[in-house]
Residue frames relative to the residue before (quaternion, step in Angstrom):
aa qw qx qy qz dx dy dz
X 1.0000 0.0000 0.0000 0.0000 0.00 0.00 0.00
X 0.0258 0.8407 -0.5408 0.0066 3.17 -1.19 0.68
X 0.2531 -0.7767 0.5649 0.1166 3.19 -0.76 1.79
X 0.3574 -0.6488 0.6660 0.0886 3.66 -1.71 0.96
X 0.2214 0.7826 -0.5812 -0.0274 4.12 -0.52 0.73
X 0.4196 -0.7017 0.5714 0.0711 2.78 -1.38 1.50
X 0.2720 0.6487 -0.6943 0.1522 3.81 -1.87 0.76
X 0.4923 0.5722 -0.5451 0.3647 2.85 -1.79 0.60
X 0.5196 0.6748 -0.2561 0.4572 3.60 1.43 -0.76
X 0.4789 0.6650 -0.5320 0.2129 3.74 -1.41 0.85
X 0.6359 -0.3888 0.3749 0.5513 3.86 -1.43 0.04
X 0.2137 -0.6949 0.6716 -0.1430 3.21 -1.92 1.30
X 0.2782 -0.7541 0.5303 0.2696 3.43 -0.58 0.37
X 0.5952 -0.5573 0.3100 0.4889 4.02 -0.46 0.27
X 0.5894 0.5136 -0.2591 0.5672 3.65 -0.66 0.31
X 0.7492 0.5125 -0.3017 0.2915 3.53 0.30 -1.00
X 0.6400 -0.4996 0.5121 0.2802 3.75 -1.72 -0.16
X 0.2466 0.7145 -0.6547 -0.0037 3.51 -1.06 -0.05
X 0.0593 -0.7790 0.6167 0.0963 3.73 -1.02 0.30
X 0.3433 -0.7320 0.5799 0.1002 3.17 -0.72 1.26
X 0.3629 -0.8362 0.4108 0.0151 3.50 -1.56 0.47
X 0.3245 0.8658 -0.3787 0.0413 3.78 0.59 -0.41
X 0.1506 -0.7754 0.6130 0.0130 3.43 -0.24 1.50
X 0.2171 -0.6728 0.7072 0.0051 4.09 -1.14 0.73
X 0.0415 0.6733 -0.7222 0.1527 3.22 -0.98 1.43
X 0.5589 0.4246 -0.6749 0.2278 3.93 -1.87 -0.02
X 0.8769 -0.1345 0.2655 0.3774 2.93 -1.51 -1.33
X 0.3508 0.8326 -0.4280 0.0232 3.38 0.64 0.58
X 0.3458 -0.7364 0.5530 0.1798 3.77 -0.51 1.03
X 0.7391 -0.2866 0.0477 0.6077 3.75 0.63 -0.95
X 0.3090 -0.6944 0.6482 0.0466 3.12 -1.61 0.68
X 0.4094 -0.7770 0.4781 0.0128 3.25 -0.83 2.30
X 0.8729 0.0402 0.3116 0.3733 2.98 -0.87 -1.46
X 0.1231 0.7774 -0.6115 -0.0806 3.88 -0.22 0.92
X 0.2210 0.7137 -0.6620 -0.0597 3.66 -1.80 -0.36
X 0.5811 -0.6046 0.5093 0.1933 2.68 -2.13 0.22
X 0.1415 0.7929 -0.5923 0.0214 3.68 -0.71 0.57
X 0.2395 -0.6430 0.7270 -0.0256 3.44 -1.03 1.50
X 0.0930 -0.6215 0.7778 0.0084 2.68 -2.18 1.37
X 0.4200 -0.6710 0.5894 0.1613 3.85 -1.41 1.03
X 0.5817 -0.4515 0.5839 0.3418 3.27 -0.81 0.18
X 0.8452 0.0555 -0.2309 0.4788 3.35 -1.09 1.27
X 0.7171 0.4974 -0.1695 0.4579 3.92 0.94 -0.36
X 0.4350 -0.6353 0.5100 0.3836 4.00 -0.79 0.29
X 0.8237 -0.4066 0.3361 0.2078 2.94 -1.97 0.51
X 0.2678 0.7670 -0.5831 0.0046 3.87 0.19 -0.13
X 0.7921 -0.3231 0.4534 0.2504 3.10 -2.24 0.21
X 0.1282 0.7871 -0.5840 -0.1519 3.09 -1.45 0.86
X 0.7439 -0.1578 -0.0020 0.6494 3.35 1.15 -0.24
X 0.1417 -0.8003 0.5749 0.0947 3.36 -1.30 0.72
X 0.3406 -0.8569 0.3404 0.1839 3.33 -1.66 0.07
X 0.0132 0.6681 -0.6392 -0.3807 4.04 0.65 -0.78
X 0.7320 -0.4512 0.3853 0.3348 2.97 -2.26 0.29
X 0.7671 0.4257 -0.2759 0.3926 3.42 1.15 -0.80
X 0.7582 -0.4154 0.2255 0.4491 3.73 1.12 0.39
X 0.6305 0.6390 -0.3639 0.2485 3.11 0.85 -0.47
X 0.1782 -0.8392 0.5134 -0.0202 4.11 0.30 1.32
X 0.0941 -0.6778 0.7193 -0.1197 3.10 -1.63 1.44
X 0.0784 0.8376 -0.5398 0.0301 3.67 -0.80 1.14
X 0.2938 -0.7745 0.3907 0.4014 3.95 -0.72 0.68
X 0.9781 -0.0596 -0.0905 0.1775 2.53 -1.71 0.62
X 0.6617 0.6596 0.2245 0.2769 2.49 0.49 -2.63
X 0.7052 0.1828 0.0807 0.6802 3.62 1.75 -1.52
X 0.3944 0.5625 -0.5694 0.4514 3.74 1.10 0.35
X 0.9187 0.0114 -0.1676 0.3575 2.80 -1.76 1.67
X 0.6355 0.3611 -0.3713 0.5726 3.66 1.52 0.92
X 0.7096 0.2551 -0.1935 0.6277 3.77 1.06 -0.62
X 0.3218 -0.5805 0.7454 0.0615 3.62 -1.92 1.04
X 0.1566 -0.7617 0.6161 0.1257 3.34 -1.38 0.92
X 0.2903 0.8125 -0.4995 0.0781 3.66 -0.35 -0.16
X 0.1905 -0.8179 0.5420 -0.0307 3.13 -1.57 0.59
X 0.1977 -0.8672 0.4479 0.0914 3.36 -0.81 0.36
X 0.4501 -0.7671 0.3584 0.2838 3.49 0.24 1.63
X 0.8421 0.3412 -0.2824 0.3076 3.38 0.15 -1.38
X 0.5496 0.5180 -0.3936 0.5241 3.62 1.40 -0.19
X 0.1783 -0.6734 0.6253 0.3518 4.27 1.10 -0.75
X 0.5715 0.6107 -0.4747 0.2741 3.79 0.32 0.87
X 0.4684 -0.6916 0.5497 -0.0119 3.23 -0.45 1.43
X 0.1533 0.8456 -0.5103 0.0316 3.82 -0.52 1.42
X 0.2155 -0.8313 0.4981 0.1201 3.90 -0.98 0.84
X 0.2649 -0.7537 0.5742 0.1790 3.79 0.27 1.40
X 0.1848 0.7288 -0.6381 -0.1659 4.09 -0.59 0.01
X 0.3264 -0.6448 0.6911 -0.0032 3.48 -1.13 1.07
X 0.9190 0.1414 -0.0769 0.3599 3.15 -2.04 0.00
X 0.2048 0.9143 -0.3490 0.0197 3.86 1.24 0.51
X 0.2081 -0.8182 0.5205 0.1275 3.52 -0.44 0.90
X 0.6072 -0.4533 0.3980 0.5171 3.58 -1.41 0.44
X 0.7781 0.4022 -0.3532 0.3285 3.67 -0.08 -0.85
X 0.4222 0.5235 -0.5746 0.4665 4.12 1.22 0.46
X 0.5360 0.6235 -0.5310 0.2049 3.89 0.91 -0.56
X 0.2121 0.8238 -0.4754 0.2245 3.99 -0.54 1.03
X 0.4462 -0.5850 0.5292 0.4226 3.72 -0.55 0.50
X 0.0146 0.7285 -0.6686 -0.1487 4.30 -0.50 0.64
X 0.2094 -0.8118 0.5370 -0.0935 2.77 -1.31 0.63
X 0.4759 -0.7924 0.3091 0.2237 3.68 0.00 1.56
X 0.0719 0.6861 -0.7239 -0.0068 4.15 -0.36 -0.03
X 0.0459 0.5839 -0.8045 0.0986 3.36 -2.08 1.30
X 0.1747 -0.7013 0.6780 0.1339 3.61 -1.64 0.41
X 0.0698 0.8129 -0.5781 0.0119 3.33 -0.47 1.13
X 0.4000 -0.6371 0.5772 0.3178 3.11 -1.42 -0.63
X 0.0468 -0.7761 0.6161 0.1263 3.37 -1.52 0.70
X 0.7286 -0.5105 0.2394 0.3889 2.85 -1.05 -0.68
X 0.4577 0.4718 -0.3682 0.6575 3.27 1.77 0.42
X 0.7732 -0.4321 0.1677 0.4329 3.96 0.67 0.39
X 0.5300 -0.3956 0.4235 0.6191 4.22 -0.91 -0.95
X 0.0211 -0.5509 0.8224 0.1405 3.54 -1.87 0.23
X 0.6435 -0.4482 0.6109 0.1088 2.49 -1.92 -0.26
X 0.3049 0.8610 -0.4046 0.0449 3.99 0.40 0.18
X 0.4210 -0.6551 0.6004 0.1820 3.69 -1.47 0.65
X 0.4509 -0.4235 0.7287 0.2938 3.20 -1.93 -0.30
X 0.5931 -0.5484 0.4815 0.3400 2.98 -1.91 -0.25
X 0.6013 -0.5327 0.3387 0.4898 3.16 1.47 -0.97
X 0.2368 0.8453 -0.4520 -0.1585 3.17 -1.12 -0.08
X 0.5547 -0.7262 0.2999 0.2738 3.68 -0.47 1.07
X 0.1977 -0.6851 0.6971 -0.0753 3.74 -0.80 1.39
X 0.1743 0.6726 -0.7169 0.0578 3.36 -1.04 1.30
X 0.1246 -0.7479 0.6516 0.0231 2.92 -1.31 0.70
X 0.4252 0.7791 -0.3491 0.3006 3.21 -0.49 1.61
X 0.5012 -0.7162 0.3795 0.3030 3.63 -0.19 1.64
């Protein structure tokens, strides 16, 4: 099993900084792919930035050239710089990693955490 905890999340003013967090701890053998994905109230989940183990970063749309992914293998922690923040980035985000244990790969989430952004 493998738990995913999220921080770093809260109320912002537009314009502002925030840096998200997501440390991964249990039984992990190997750790794939991490990212962020934020859901708004009334709207589906979508991408916000992603990682591979070796660096290689993919972000949607929306947060190109305002949010930094990055990560840090030997800690399994999975970071989301957001810059230049606008009311409409305000969303529960929400961490996502594929590892492996010893019972095979899954798929896992965070719990979440809540990004407002608002004067």
């Amino acid at each position: 099993q493998v738990q995913l905890v999220e921080s770093g999340g809260g109320l912002v003013q537009p314009g502002g900084s925030l840096r998200l967090s997501c440390a991964a701890s249990g039984s992990i053998v190997n750790m794939y792919g991490m990212g962020w994905y934020r859901q708004a109230p009334g709207k589906q989940r979508g991408l916000v930035a992603a990682i591979t183990r070796v660096g290689n970063r993919g972000y949607g749309d929306s947060v190109k050239g305002r949010f930094t992914i990055s990560r840090d293998n030997a800690k399994n922690t999975v970071y989301l710089q957001m810059n230049s923040l606008k009311q409409e980035d305000t969303a529960v985000y929400y961490c996502n990693a594929a590892a492996s244990t010893d019972r095979g790969p899954f798929n896992y989430w965070g719990q979440g955490t809540q990004v407002t952004v608002s004067s």
